[in-house]
N, C-alpha and C positions, 0 to 999 in steps of 0.2 A: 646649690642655690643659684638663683640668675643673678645676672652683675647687675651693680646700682649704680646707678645713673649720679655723682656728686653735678651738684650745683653752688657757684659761689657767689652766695646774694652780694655782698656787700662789705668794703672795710675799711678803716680809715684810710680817706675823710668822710667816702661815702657811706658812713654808716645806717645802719637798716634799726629803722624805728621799732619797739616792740611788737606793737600792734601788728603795724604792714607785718612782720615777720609772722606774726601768730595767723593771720587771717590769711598768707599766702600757707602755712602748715595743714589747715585744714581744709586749702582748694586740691593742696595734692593728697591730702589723706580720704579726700572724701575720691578722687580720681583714681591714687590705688586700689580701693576699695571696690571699684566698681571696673578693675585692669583696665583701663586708659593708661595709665603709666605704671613703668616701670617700679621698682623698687629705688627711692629718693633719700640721698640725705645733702640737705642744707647746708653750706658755712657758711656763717658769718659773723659780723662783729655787731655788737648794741654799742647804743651812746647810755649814759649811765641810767641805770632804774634798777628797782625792788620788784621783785615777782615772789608772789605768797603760793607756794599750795596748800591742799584744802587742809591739811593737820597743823596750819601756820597758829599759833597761839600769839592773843595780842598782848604778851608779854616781849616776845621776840621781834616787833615790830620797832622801827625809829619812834623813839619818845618823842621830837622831836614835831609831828605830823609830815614828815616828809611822805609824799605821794607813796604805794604800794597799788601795785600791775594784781589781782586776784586773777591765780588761772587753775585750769583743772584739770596738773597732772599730779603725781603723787607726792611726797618728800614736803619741807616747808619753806623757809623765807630765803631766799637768795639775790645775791646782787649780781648784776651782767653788766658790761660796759670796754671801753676802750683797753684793749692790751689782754682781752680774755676772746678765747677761742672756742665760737659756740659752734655745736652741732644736732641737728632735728633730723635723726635717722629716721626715715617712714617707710618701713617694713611690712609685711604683708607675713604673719608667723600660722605654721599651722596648729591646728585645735585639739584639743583644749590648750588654750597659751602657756607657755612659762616665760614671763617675765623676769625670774630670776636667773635665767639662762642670759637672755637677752639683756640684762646689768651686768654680766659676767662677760658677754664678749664685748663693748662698750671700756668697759674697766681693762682688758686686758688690751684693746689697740689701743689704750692712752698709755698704759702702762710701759708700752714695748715703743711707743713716741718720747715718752722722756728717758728712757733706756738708751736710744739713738744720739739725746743729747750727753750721755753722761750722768742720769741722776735717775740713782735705785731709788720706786716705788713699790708700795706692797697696796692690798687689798687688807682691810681690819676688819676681826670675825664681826658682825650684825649690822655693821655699818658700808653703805655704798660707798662709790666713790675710789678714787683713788689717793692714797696717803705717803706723805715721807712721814712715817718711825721714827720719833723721840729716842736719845739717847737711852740705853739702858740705866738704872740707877742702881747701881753694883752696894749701893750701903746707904740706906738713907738714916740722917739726923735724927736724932732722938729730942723730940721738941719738945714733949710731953703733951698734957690737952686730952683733947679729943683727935682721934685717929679719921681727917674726912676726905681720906681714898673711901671711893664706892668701886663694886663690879658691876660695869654697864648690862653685862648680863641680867642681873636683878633688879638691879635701880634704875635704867634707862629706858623710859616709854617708848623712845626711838629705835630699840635695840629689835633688830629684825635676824631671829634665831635662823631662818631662812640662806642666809649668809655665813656658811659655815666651810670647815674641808680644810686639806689640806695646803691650798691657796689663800689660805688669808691668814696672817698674822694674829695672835690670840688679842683680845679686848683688851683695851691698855686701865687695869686696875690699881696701876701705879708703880709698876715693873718697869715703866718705861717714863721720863719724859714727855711734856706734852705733844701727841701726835697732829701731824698738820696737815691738814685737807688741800691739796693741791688740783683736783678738781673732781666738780660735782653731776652728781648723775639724778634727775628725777625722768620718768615715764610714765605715760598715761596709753592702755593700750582699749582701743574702741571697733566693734566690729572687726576683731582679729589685726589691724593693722596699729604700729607702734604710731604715737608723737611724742613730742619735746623730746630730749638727748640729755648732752652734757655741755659742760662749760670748763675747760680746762684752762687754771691760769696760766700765760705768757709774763707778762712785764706792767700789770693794771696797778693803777696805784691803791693800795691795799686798806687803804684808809677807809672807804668806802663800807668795809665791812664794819667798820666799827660801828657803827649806828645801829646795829641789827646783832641777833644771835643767827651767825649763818649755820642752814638747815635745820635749826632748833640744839645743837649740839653746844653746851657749857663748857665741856672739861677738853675742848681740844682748840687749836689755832687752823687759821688758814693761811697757804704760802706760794709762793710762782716758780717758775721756774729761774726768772731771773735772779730772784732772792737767793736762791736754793746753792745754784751754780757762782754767783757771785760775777757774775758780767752778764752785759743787755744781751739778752733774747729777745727777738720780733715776731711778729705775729707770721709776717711775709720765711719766716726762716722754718717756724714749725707746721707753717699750713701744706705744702707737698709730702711734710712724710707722715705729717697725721694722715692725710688724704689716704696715703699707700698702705697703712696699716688698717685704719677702716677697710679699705678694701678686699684684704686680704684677708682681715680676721672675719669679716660680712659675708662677701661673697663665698669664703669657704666652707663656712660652718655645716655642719650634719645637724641641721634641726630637725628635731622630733618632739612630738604633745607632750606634753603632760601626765605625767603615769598619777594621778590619785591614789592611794589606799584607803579603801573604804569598804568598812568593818561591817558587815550580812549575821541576822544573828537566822538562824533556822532552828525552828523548833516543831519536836516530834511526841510522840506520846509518849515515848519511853524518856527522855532527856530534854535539854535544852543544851544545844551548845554553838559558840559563836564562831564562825571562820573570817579570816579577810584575806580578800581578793584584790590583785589590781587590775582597775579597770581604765577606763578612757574617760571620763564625764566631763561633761558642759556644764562650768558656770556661769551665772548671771555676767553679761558684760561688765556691768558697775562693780564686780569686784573683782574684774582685772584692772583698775587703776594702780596703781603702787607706784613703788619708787622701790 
């Protein structure tokens, strides 16, 4: 894969406004697109604000009318602001996309970033993002009632089966401790080239979330690195080796399409009978948006 070009918009104090940062994503998305540039990814820092994507439910919204950013990549309500570490990889992938490739290598350079600092994260089966793992619950009380563990497998509209292997942690059904999203991944991928990233907490003040159901998820917490580790972490400390491992997991990668399996029925005058084959096919753009 050819190297990417990091750029560092902005970060305290000079923080980089929503907007300027979206409308600067799709001056270089629409430039990748057309090879004027390289393959791009963005850091930087927001000053606080809500950004919705498009599966955001105005249940998980601030009750409050606080302002919310509608944009249009995939995943729902998230908060971005001071002490969080944003990233707008704009990649140029070949066809037919897999975007679930491209969560996975995202997920696995944040992964190997807070590794650096000392704090084991995992990937949890259906859910993006990167997670610190809830204690085990080796015996749980007998409280009586009603029993309301669910299996996000079943019960969660968020639960993206897509997200599976043995890289990710099983679905936390109550085995575990409430698990904590330590940072978030949405994509929205257009004319083959990716936008928006991730947001990986540093040392933001966490309160923030509380106004909102961040990415629409009920049964888990969200947490930082500094929380995590229990002393200040900076922004200025983890942005060269996120930088180095983006890089490394980006620029290396062996991408290839998309293999579809898509089921051919043939029928003859003596039988009918179905075979499936994998082939290469082109989906419509608009449903490579995800998260």
């Amino acid at each position: 894969m050819s190297e990417i070009e990091f750029v560092r918009l902005g970060f305290g104090p000079d923080f980089v406004e929503y907007q300027e940062a979206w409308d600067e994503q799709r001056r270089v998305h629409a430039a990748r697109f057309a090879d004027e540039l390289p393959d791009t990814c963005l850091l930087l820092e927001h000053p606080p604000v809500y950004t919705a994507g498009r599966r955001t439910d105005p249940s998980e919204r601030p009750l409050d009318g606080t302002p919310v950013i509608d944009v249009d990549r995939g995943g729902k309500i998230t908060w971005h602001g001071p002490g969080q570490l944003v990233g707008y990889p704009i990649q140029k992938l070949p066809r037919p996309v897999d975007v679930v490739a491209h969560v996975r290598r995202l997920e696995e350079a944040l992964i190997r970033t807070c590794a650096e600092f000392g704090l084991k994260t995992s990937r949890v089966e259906g859910r993006s993002g990167v997670w610190v793992l809830g204690d085990p619950v080796e015996q749980r009380p007998a409280l009586g009632g009603l029993n309301l563990d669910f299996d996000p497998r079943v019960a969660d509209e968020e639960f993206d089966p897509r997200l599976n292997g043995p890289e990710y942690a099983p679905s936390n059904a109550g085995q575990r401790r409430e698990d904590r999203k330590i940072a978030a991944i949405g994509i929205r991928v257009a004319k083959g080239v990716t936008m928006h990233g991730f947001a990986l907490n540093v040392n933001p003040d966490s309160t923030w979330f509380d106004k909102i159901i961040p990415c629409g998820i009920r049964d888990a917490g969200v947490t930082s690195l500094s929380y995590e580790l229990g002393r200040e972490v900076t922004i200025a400390d983890v942005l060269p080796v996120a930088e180095r491992h983006l890089r490394d997991i980006l620029e290396n990668a062996e991408l290839k399409p998309r293999l579809v399996e898509t089921a051919k029925t043939t029928e003859t005058a003596e039988t009918a009978e179905t075979t499936e084959t994998a082939e290469t096919t082109e989906r419509p753009e608009a449903e490579k948006a995800t998260a």
